[in-house]
Structures are given as structure tokens and as C-alpha cells.
C-alpha positions as CSV (number, residue, x, y, z in Angstrom):
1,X,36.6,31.6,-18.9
2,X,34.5,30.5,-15.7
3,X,30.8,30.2,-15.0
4,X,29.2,33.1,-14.3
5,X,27.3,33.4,-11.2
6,X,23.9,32.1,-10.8
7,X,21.1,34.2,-10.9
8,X,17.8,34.3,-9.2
9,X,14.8,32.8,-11.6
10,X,17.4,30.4,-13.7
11,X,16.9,26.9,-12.9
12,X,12.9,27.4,-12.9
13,X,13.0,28.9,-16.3
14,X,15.1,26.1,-17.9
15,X,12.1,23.6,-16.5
16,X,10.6,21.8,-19.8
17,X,7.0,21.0,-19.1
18,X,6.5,19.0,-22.5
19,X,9.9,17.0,-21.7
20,X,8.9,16.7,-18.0
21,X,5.5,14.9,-19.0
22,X,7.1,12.5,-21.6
23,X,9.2,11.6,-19.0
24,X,6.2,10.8,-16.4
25,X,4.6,8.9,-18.9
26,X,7.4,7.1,-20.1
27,X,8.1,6.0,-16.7
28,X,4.5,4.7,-16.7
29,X,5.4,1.8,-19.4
30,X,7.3,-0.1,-16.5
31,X,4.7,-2.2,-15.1
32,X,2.0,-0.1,-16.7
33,X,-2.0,-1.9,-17.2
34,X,-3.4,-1.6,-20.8
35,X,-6.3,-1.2,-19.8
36,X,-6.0,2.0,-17.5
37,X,-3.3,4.4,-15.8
38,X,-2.7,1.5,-13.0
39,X,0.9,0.5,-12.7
40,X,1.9,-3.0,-11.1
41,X,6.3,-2.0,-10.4
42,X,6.8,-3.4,-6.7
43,X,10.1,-3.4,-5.2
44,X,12.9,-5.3,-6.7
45,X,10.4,-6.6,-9.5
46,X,11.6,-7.2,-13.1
47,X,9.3,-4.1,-14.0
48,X,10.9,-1.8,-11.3
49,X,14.9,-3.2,-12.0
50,X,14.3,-1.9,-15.6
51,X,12.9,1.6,-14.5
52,X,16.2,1.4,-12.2
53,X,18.1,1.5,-15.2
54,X,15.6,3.7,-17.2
55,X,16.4,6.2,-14.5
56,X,19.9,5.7,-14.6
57,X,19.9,6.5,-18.4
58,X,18.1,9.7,-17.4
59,X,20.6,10.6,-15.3
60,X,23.5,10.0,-17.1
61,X,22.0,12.1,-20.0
62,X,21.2,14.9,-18.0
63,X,24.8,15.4,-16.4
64,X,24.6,13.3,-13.6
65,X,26.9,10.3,-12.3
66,X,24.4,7.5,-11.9
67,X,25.1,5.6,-8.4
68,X,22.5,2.3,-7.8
69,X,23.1,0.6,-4.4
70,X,22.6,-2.8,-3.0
71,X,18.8,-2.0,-2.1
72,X,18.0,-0.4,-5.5
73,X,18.0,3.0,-4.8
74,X,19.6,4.8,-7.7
75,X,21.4,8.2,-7.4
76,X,22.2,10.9,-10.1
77,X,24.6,12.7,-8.4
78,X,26.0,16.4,-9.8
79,X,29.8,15.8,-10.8
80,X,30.5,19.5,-10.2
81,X,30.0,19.2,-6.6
82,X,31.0,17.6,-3.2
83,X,28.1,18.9,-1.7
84,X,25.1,19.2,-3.2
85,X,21.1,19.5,-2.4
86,X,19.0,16.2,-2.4
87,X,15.6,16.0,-4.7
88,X,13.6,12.7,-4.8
89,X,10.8,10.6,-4.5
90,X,10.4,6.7,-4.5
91,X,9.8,4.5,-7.5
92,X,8.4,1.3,-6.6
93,X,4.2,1.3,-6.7
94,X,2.3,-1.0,-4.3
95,X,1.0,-4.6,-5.7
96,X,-2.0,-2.5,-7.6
97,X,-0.6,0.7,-7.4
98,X,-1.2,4.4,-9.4
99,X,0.8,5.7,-11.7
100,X,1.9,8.9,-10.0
101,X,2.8,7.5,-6.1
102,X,6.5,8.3,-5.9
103,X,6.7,8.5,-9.8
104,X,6.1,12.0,-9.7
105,X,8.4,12.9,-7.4
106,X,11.5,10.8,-9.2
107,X,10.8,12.5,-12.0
108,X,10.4,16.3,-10.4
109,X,14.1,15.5,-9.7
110,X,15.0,14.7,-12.3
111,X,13.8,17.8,-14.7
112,X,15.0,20.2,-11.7
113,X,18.6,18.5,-11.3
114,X,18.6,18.8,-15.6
115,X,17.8,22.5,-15.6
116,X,20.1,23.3,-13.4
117,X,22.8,21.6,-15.2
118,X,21.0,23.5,-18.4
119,X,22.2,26.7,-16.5
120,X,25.7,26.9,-17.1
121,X,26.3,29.3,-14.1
122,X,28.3,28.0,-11.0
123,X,25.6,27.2,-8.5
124,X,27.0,27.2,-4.8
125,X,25.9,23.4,-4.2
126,X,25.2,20.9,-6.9
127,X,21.7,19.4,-7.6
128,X,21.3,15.7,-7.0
129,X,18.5,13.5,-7.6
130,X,17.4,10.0,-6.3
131,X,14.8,7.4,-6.8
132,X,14.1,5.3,-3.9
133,X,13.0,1.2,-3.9
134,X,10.8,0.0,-1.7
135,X,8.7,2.6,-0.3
136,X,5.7,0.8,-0.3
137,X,6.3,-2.1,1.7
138,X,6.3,-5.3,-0.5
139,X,9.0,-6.5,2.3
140,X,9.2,-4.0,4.8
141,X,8.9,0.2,4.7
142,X,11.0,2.9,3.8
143,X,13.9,0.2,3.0
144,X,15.8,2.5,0.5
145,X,15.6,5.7,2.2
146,X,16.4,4.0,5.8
147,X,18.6,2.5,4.2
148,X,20.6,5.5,3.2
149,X,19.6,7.6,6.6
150,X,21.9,4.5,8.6
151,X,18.6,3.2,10.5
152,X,17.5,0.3,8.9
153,X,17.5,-2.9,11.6
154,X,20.2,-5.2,11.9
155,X,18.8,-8.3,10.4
156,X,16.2,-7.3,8.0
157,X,18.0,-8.7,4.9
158,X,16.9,-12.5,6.4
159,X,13.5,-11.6,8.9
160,X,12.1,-9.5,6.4
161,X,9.7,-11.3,3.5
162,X,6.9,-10.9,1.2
163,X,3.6,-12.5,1.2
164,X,4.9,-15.4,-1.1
165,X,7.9,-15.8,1.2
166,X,10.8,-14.7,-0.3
167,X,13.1,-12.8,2.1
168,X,14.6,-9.4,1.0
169,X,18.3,-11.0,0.7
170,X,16.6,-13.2,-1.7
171,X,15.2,-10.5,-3.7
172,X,18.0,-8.2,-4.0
173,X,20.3,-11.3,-4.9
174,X,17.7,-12.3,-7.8
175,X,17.3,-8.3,-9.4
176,X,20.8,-8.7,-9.5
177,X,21.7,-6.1,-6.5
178,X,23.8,-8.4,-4.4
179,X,27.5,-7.0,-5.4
180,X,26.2,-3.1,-5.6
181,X,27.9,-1.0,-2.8
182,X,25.4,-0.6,0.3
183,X,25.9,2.9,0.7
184,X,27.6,5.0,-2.3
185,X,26.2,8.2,-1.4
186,X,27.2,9.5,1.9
187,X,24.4,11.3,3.7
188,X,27.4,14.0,4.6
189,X,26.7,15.2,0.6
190,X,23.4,16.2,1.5
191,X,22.7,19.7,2.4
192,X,18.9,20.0,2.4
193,X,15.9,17.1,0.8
194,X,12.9,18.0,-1.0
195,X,10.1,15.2,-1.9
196,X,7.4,16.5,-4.4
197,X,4.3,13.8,-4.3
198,X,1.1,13.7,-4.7
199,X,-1.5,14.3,-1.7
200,X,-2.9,11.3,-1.6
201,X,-6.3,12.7,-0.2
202,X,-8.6,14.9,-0.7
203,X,-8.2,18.1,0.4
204,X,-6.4,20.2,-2.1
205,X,-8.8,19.1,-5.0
206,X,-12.2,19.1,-2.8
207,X,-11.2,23.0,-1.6
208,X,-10.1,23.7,-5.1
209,X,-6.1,23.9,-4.4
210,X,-3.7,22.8,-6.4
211,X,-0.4,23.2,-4.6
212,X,0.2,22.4,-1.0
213,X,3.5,23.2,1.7
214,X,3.7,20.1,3.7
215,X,4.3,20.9,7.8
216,X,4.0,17.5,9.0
217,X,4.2,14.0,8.2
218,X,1.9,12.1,10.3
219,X,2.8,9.2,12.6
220,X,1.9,6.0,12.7
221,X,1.2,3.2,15.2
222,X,0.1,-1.1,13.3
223,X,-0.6,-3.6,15.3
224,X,-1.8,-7.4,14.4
225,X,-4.1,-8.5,16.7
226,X,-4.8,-12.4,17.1
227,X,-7.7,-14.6,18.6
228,X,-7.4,-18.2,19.0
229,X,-10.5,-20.3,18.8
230,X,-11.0,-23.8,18.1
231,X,-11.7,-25.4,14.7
232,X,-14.9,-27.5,14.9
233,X,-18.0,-29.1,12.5
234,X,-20.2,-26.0,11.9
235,X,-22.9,-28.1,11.7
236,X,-23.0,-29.7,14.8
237,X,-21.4,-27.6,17.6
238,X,-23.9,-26.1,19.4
239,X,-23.1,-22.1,19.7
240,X,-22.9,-22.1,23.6
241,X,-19.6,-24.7,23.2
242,X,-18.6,-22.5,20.1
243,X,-14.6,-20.9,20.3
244,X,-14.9,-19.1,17.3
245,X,-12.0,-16.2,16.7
246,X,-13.9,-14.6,13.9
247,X,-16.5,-13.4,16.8
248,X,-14.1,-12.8,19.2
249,X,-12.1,-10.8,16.5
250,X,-15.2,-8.6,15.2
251,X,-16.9,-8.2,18.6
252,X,-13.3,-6.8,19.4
253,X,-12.9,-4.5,16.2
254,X,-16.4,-3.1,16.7
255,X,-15.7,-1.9,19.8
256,X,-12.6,-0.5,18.9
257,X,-14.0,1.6,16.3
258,X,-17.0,2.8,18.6
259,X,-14.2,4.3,21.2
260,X,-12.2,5.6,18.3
261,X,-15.0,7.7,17.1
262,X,-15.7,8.7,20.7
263,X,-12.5,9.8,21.3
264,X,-11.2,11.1,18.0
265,X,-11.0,14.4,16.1
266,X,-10.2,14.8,12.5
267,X,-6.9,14.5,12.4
268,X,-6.4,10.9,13.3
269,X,-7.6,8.4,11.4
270,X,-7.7,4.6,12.0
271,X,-8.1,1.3,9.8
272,X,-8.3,-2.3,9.7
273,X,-7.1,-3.0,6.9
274,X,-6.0,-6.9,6.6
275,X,-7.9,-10.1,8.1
276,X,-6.8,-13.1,7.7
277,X,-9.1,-16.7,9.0
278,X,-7.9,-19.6,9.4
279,X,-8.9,-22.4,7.9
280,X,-11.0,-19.5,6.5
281,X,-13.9,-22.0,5.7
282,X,-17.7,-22.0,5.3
283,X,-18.6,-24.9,7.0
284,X,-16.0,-24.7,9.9
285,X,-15.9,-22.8,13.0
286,X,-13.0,-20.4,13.1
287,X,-9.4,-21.4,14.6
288,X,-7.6,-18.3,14.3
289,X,-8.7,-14.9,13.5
290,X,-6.1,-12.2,13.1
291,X,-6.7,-8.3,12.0
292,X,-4.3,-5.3,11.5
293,X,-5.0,-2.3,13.7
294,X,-3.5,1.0,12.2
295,X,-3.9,4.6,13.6
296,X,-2.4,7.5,12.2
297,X,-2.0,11.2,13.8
298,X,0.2,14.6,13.7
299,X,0.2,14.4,17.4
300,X,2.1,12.0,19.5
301,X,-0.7,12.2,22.4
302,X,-3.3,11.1,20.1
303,X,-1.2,8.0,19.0
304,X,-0.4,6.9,22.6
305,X,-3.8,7.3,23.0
306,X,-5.3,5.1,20.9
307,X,-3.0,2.9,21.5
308,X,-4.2,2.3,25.4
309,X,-7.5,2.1,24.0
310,X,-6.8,-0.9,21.7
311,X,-5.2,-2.6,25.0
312,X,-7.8,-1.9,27.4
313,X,-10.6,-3.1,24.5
314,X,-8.2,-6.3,24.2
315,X,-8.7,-7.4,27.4
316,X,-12.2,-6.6,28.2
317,X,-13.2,-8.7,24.7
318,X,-10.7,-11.8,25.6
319,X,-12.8,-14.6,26.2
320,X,-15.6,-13.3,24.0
321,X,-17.5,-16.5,22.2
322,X,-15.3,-19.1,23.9
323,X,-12.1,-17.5,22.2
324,X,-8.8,-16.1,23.8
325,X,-6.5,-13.4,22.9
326,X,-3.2,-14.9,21.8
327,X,-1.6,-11.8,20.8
328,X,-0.6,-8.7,19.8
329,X,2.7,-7.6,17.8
330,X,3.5,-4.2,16.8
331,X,4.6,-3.6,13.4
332,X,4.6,-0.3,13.1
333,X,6.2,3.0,15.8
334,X,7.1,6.1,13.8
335,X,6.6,9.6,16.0
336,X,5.5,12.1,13.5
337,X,7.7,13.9,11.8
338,X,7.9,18.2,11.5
339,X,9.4,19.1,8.6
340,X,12.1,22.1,8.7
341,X,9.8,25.6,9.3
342,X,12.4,27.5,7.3
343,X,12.6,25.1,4.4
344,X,8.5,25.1,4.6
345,X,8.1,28.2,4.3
346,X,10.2,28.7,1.2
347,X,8.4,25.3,-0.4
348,X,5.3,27.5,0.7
349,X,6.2,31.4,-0.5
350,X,7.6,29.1,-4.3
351,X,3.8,27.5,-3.8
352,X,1.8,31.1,-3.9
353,X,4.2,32.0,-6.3
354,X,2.9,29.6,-8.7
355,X,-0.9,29.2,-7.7
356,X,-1.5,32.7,-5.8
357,X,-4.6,31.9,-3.8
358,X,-4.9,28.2,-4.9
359,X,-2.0,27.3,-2.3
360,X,-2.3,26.3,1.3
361,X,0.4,24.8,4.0
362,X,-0.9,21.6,5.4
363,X,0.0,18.0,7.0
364,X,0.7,14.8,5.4
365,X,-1.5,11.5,6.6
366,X,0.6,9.4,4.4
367,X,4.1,8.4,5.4
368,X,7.2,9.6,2.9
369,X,10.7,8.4,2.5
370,X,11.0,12.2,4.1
371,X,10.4,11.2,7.4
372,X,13.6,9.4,7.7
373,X,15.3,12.3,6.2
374,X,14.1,15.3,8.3
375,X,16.4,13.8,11.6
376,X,19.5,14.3,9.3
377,X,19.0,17.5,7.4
378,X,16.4,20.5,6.2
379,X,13.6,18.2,4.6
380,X,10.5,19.6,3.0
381,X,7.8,18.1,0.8
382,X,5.0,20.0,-2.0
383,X,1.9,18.4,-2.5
384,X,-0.6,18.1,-6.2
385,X,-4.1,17.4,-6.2
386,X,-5.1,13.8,-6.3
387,X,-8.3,13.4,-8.2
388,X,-11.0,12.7,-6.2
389,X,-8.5,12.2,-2.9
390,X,-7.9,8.3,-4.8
391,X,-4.1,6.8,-4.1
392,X,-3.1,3.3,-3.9
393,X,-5.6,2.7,-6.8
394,X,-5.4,1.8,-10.1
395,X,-7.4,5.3,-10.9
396,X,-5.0,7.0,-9.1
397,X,-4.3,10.2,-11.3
398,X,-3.7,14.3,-11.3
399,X,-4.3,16.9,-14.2
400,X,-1.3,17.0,-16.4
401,X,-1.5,21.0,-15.6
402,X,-1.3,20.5,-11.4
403,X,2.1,18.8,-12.3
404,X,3.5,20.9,-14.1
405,X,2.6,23.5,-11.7
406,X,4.7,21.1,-9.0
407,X,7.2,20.7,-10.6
408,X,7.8,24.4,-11.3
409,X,7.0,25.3,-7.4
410,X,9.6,22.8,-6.4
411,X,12.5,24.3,-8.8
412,X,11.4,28.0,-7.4
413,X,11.9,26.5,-4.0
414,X,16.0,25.2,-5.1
415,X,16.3,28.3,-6.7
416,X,15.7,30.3,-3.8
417,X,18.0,27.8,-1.3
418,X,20.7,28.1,-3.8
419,X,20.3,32.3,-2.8
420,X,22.8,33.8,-1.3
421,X,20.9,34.0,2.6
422,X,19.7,30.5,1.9
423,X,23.2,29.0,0.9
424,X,25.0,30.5,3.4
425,X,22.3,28.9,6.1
426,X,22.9,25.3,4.7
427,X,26.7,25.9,4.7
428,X,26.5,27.1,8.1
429,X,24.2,24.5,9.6
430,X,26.7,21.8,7.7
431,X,29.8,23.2,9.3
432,X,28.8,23.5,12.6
433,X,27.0,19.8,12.4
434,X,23.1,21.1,13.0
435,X,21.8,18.5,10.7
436,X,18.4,18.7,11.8
């Protein structure tokens, strides 16, 4: 006897909150603090390999045929299907990371691509899940997902490393990745991509929402900016024969934020977020002084902008307490990213669904593993409430409830694609090679 065909309201009803929880909190014990709800996994870490294989477990108990590649990305991928819609999140934290960054989102797959293989019914496209490695940039960013997408550089195995030194060959060869296939999953099974995550700010729980339809994901423009001094006895070097970077360096910053602020609305921000002094000493005059310069924006314009500003400050500073400008390398150059508008506005119809009135559509400041998606297929993204707008904290943390609430918007979002309208739109799009 076959499958009967799916019906509207199936895969959301099958989603376990209790089950969906235990899982999120289980996932918590790799690389989880006693002493609060911070989590320490980085990429390719001994804590983060184990989750790997946690996830795999998952996977392989919910249905799914477990695929880990060479950068530690591991697939659960829907056996009943050649094509199949893609659900994810990352699972590697930053070096004092939250507990929910990426977590969430693994795990949202997960329950989703389990209910639906609860259902029983022949769904037109499978339900695959994925949990990407090294999101956060322990080596470099976005390493799994642009990994998958076909866009990571040529070279990055050996230029890329991490602040102790050890390159990213080294670190896949030592969690035991080295002989894993580079890219098992072909980005032709993907239909459509949906990333659940927390907001990472703080507008959802300041305004009182709790779910959000993401439009955008911000781009982003890092720079590290160096001043080259000349290391001498603090004691006796008079100030007017000072070459001190650290001066040079501040004066420079300080500017930089003045003009910012001058020319800025609110929807670009701007930080500098690492210094570094060498030899980073009380009692001697500074040698080198470098800084990170980071702007982020919805709007291309605004980047570009900020970015002449940071050159024409550069210059006018050089020579600034006897010390000269040595450089400036760009680290950083992703365009913001839309997400798709029809995809949004199912994520945002299965949002009000779920939280009528306590739902809003708005953009992303952070980066996502969905930016490197969107180029390649319908890509859309649901926002929680982060407490207090904290992320990239050790009391990173949202209400059990707002999850759960997630969670189930997401799976009322794949119900609806897996419609008959929505279905035939993927197909269609597929066939005639409009990935984007």
C-alpha cells in the first residue's frame, strides 16, 4: 500500500517541544561551563568533533543518512529523496561563546527533518538537515557553508590559521577529517535553505517580539590598520622625538569614530574590536600599533562609504606623533545579502501564525552561513529573542518558550513550501536553473 499524500498542518503537529529541548540542552554538554550556560566548542575542537558525531547519531535515529565531510560539516540527509529542502544552522561557538549561536538552529533541523519523517505521507521533496563547522571564525569564516556553496579560496587549507598558529589543514588532519569526502552533498539536492537563529540583538525582546522574518543579512567591510613607530626608553625620550604608534593609532581611531557618527544612521554600525601593541610594554614607547576596523550595513552605499572615510582619515593622521602608516589589509568584503521575498514572506505569514502581533520582518546585523546560500537557491532565516540583545557571551540565552515558538514557526514555514503552489515553484525554479 503507498504513502498517502501529505496534508497541510502535518509535519508542525509531529514537532516535540519536550524532545526538541532535551536535545538543545544535550547539545550544550559539548564544551559546556559548570558554572553557567557558556559553551567553549570552537571549530574542529575535541568538544565540537564529539557533537559532530552526537549529531550524526541524531540523524541516523531520526531516518536520516548521516554525511560528514572533510571540513566537519555533517549532513542528515532524507533517504526517500533525491531532492530534498535544506534546514540548518552552524555548530561550532566562538572561543567564549553562548550556548544557543548556531545550536539552535542545528537542532530546529533536526526536530523538523524528524517530524517529517514521523509523517508517514509521501512529501514531494525530502527534508534534510545540516550542521555547519566553523561559522565563527577560529580560522577563517563561513568555512563549512562556503565550503559547500563552491566559493571557498583556493589556498585556504595552508594561508588560513588560528591565533596559536595552527593552519586549517592541520586542524582537519588532527580531528581526524583528512580522508572524509570534500563535498558529499551536491548543492544540486537543495531546493530551498532555511536557518532558524537567534537575533543576536536587541530588538525583538526590547519591543516585546518574539519571532522575527529576516529580509536581509547585512554586509560587512574589516580592515587592520597598522602604524609603525619606533621602540624607545620611555623614560628618557623626550615627547617631541617620540614615534609612538599607540598615538598615531588612537588619534586615528578617534577620528574615525567622530566621522562615523557624523555620517551614520542606524543601520550601520562600526567597531574596533582587536588592538594589538607591540612590544605592548609599560615602560617602552610603542613600535607597532595595529587595530581592526569593522563596519556593517544593509546598504552597499553606506559600506563604500565608510570605507572612503577610513582612507581619507588614514592619510590625514599618517605622520601623527612621529609615526607612519604602514598599512592597511582588508579582511573582510561581503555585499549584503537579500533573502528570497517569496520564501520571506512565508517564514513571515508561519511567524504571525504562531505569535499574532508579537511578529515583525526585519534585517540581520550579524552574518549567517545563509548568506553564502541565498546566490544558489531560495534562502530564508527566523529570528528568537536574545535576552537582553547579549550574543557571543557566555550569558548568551532565550526563554525555553521563544524556542519552542521557533521552532514550530520554522516547521509551519516547510509545511507550507512542501504545498502544492509552493512545490511546484521550487520544481520549477530547479528545472529551468533559476537558483537564486
Amino acid at each position: 500500500m503507498s504513502a498517502r499524500s501529505h496534508a497541510p498542518g502535518e509535519i508542525p503537529a509531529r514537532i516535540n517541544p519536550d524532545r526538541l529541548l532535551a536535545d538543545l540542552y544535550h547539545l550544550r554538554r559539548f564544551g559546556g561551563r559548570a558554572e553557567d550556560k557558556g559553551v567553549v566548542r570552537p571549530a574542529f575542537s575535541p568538544a565540537y568533533v564529539a557533537a559532530g558525531k552526537w549529531m550524526a547519531d541524531k540523524y541516523r535515529e531520526a531516518g536520516l543518512r548521516a554525511v560528514p565531510d572533510r571540513y566537519g560539516n555533517v549532513f542528515g540527509c532524507d533517504p526517500r529523496h533525491d531532492r530534498a529542502i535544506l534546514l540548518g544552522s552552524h555548530g561550532d561557538t566562538q572561543m567564549r561563546g553562548g550556548w544557543l549561536d548556531g545550536a539552535m538552529g542545528v537542532i530546529f533541523a533536526l526536530e523538523i527533518a524528524r517530524a517529517a519523517q514521523d509523517c508517514g505521507t509521501a512529501l514531494p521533496f525530502g527534508i534534510d538537515a545540516v550542521c555547519w563547522n566553523e561559522e565563527e571564525a577560529r580560522f577563517d569564516h563561513f568555512v563549512g557553508s562556503r565550503a559547500y556553496a563552491g566559493v571557498l579560496p583556493e589556498g585556504v587549507l595552508d594561508t588560513a590559521v588560528d591565533a596559536g598558529g595552527l593552519s586549517l589543514r592541520a586542524a582537519i588532519a588532527a580531528a581526524g577529517y583528512a580522508g572524509l569526502p570534500e563535498r558529499p552533498v551536491p548543492v544540486s539536492r537543495h531546493l530551498a535553505y532555511l536557518e532558524g537563529h537567534i537575533e543576536q540583538g536587541p530588538l525583538l525582546d526590547a519591543t516585546g517580539g518574539q519571532l522575527g522574518a529576516v529580509e536581509a543579512i547585512a554586509g560587512a567591510k574589516e580592515f587592520t590598520v597598522t602604524f609603525a613607530g619606533e621602540a624607545n626608553h620611555a623614560g628618557t625620550t623626550p615627547m617631541a622625538l617620540r614615534k609612538d604608534a599607540v598615538l598615531a593609532l588612537t588619534h586615528a581611531l578617534a577620528e574615525l569614530d567622530r566621522r562615523y557618527r557624523a555620517s551614520a544612521d542606524d543601520r550601520i554600525v562600526w567597531t574596533f574590536g582587536q588592538i594589538d601593541v607591540t612590544p605592548n610594554a609599560a615602560s617602552i614607547v610603542p613600535a607597532l600599533a595595529r587595530a581592526s576596523v569593522q563596519f556593517r550595513a544593509p546598504n552597499s552605499d553606506m559600506l563604500t562609504r565608510f570605507e572612503t572615510i577610513l582612507h581619507a582619515v588614514l592619510q590625514e593622521v599618517d605622520g601623527t606623533a612621529g609615526a607612519r602608516l604602514q598599512g592597511v589589509r582588508q579582511n573582510l568584503d561581503y555585499r549584503p545579502t537579500p533573502m528570497d521575498p517569496r520564501l520571506t514572506d512565508i517564514i513571515a505569514a508561519a511567524a504571525e501564525s504562531v505569535a499574532p502581533g508579537r511578529s515583525r520582518r526585519m534585517p540581520s546585523g550579524a552574518g549567517h552561513d545563509a548568506q553564502f546560500l541565498a546566490p544558489l537557491m531560495p534562502t530564508g532565516m527566523i529570528f528568537v529573542p536574545s535576552i537582553g540583545g547579549i550574543s557571543h557571551s557566555f550569558d548568551e540565552d532565550t526563554r525555553d518558550e521563544d524556542i519552542v515558538a521557533g521552532a514550530l514557526a520554522m516547521a509551519r514555514a516547510v509545511d507550507a513550501l512542501l504545498g502544492p503552489q509552493n512545490a511546484s515553484w521550487l520544481a520549477e525554479r530547479s528545472l529551468t536553473g533559476d537558483r537564486a
